[in-house]
C-alpha positions as CSV (number, residue, x, y, z in Angstrom):
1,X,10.5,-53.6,45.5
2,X,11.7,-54.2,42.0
3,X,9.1,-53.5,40.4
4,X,8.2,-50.6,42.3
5,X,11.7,-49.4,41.8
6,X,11.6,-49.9,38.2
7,X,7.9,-47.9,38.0
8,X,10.1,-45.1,39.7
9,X,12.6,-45.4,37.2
10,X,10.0,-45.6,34.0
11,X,8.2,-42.5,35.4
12,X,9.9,-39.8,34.3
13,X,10.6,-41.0,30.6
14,X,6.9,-41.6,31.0
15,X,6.3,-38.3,32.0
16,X,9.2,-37.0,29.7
17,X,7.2,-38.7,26.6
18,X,3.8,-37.0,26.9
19,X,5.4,-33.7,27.6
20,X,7.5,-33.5,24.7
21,X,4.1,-34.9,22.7
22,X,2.4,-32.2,24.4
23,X,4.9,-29.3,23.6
24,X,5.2,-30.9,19.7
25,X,1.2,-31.2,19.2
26,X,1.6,-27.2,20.3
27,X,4.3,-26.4,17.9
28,X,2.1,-28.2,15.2
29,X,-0.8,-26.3,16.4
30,X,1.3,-23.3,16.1
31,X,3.1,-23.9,12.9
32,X,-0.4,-24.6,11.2
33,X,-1.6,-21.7,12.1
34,X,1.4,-19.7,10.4
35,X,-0.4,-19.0,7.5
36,X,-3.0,-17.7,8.8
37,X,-1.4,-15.5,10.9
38,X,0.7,-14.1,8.1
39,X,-2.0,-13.3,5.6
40,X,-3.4,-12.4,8.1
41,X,-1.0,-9.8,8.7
42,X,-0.5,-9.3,5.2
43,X,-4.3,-8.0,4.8
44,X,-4.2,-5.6,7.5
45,X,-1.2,-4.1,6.7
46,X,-2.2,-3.6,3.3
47,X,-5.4,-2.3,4.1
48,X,-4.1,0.2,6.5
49,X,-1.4,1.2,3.9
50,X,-4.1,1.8,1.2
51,X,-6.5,4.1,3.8
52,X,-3.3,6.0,4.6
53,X,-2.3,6.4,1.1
54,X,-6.0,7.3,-0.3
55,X,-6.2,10.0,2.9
56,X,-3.2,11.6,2.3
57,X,-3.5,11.8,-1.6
58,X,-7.2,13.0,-1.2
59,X,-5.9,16.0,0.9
60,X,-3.1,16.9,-0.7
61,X,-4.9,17.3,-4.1
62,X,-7.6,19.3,-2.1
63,X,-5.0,21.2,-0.6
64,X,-3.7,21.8,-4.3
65,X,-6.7,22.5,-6.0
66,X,-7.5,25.4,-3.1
67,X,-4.3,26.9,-4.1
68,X,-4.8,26.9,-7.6
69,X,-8.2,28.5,-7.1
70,X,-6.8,31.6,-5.0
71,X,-3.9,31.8,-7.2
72,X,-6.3,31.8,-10.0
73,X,-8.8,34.6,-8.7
74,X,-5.8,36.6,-7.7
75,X,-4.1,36.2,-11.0
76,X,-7.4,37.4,-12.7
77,X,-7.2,41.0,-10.5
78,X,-3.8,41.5,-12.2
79,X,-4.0,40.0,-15.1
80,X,-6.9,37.9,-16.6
81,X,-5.5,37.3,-19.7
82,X,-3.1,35.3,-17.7
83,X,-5.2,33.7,-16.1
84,X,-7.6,32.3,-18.4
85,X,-4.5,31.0,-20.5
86,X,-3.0,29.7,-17.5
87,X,-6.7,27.9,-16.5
88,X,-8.9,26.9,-19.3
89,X,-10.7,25.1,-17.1
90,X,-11.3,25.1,-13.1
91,X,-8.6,23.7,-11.2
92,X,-10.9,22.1,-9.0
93,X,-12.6,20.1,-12.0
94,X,-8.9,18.8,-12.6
95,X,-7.9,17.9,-9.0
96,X,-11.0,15.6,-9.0
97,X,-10.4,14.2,-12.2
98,X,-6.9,13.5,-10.8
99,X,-8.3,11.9,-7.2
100,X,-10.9,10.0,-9.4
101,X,-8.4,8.5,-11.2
102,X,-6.1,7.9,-8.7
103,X,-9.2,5.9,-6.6
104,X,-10.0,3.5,-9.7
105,X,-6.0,2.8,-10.3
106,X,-5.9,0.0,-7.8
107,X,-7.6,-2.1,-10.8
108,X,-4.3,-1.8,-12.3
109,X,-1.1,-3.9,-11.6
110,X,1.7,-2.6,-12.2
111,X,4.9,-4.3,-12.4
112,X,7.0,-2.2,-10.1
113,X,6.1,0.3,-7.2
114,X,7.6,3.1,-8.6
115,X,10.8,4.9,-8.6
116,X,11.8,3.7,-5.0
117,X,12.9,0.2,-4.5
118,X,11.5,-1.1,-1.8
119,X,13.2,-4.8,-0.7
120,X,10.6,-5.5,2.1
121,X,8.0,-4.5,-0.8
122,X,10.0,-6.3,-3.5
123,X,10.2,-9.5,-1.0
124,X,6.9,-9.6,-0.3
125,X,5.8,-9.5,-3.5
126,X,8.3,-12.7,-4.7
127,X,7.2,-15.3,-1.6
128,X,3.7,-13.9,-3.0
129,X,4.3,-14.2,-6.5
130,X,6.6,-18.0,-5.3
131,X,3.8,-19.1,-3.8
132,X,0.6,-18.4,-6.1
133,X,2.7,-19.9,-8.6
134,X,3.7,-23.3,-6.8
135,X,0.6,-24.2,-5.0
136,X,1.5,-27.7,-4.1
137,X,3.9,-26.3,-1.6
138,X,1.0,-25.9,0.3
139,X,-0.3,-29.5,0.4
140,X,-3.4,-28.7,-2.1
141,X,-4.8,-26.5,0.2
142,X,-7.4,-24.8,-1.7
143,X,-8.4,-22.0,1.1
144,X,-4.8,-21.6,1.8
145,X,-4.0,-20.9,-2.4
146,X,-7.4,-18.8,-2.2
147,X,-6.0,-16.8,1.2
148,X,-2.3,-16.5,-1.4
149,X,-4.4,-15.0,-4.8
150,X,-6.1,-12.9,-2.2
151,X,-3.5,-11.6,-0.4
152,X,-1.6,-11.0,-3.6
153,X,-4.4,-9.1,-5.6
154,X,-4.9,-6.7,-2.4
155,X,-0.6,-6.2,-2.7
156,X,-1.1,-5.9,-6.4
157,X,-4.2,-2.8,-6.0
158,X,-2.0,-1.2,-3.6
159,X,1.0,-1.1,-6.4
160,X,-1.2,0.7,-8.7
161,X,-1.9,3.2,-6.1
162,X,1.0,3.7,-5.4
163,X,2.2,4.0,-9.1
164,X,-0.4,6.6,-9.3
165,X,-0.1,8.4,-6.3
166,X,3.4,8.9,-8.4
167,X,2.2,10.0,-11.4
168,X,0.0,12.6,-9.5
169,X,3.1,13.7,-7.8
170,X,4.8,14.3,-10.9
171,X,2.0,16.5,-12.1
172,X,1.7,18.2,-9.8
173,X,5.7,19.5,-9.9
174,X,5.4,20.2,-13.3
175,X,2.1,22.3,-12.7
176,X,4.2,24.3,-10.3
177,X,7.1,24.5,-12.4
178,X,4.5,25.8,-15.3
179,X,3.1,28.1,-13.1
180,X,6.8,29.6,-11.9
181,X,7.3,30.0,-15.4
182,X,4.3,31.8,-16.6
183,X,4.7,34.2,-13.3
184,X,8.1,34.3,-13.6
185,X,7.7,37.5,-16.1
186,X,5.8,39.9,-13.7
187,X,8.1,41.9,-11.7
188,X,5.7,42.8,-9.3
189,X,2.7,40.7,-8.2
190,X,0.5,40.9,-4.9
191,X,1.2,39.3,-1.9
192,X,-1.3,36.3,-2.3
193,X,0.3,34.8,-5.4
């Protein structure tokens, strides 16, 4: 009976022992993982940034370019003088030299993101930055430095989209304050300019 009651007694730290090993080979399991799981993360969301970012710049410079060409044609009823100084060239021609542009700029890192500071952006970019630069933090993991460099060059081609997507903004508000300007003399023009 002593033995019996000591086998009672020995069970539960028995069973207590391969539980917790159980629950700590899972939270290994888990915390290996991580990484993964984060750049992971990291791709998508970059990815899904850059498609909304190139859709939305590619419409709005159509959309731009569609009003330049009406205002253009309806300048040239009034005034083509105007209008050929105002448009040496066809605004269309220009928009897509603009959205070409913009489309090879993720070749380009940039430094900053732009005028905004972003600190989930500017985080981001320092554990990225941290850890491409101290690569034995992760062990000598070579896929895991590869899965860091990758993640950070897909983060660094979205930058320069972004930077660009800023510089096309910024033409674009001084090509309608140009355009104010030059109309700006007429005191009467039709309805569609």
């Amino acid at each position: 009976t002593t033995l019996f009651r000591s086998m009672l007694c020995a069970l539960p730290i028995v069973c207590f022992s391969q539980s917790s090993s159980e629950v700590y080979s899972d939270s290994l399991t888990k915390l290996a993982g991580f990484p993964n799981r984060l750049f992971n993360k990291i791709s998508s969301k970059t990815a899904a940034l850059q498609r909304q970012l190139d859709k939305q710049t590619a419409s709005y410079l159509q959309n731009m370019s569609n009003q330049e060409v009406r205002l253009k044609n309806n300048l040239s009823a009034v005034d083509s003088a105007k209008a050929a100084a105002l448009y040496p060239s066809d605004p269309r021609q220009q928009y897509a030299a603009l959205l070409q542009r913009y489309q090879q700029s993720g070749a380009t890192a940039f430094s900053s993101m732009g005028p905004e500071y972003l600190a989930h952006v500017d985080s981001l970019q320092g554990a990225l930055g941290f850890l491409n630069k101290n690569s034995s933090i992760l062990g000598g993991n070579a896929a895991m430095q590869g899965r860091v460099q990758t993640a950070l060059a897909n983060f660094q081609q979205l930058q320069g989209k972004l930077q660009y997507a800023d510089v096309i903004r910024q033409y674009v508000q001084s090509r309608k304050n140009e355009l104010q300007q030059a109309l700006g003399g007429y005191s009467k023009l039709p309805s569609g300019i």
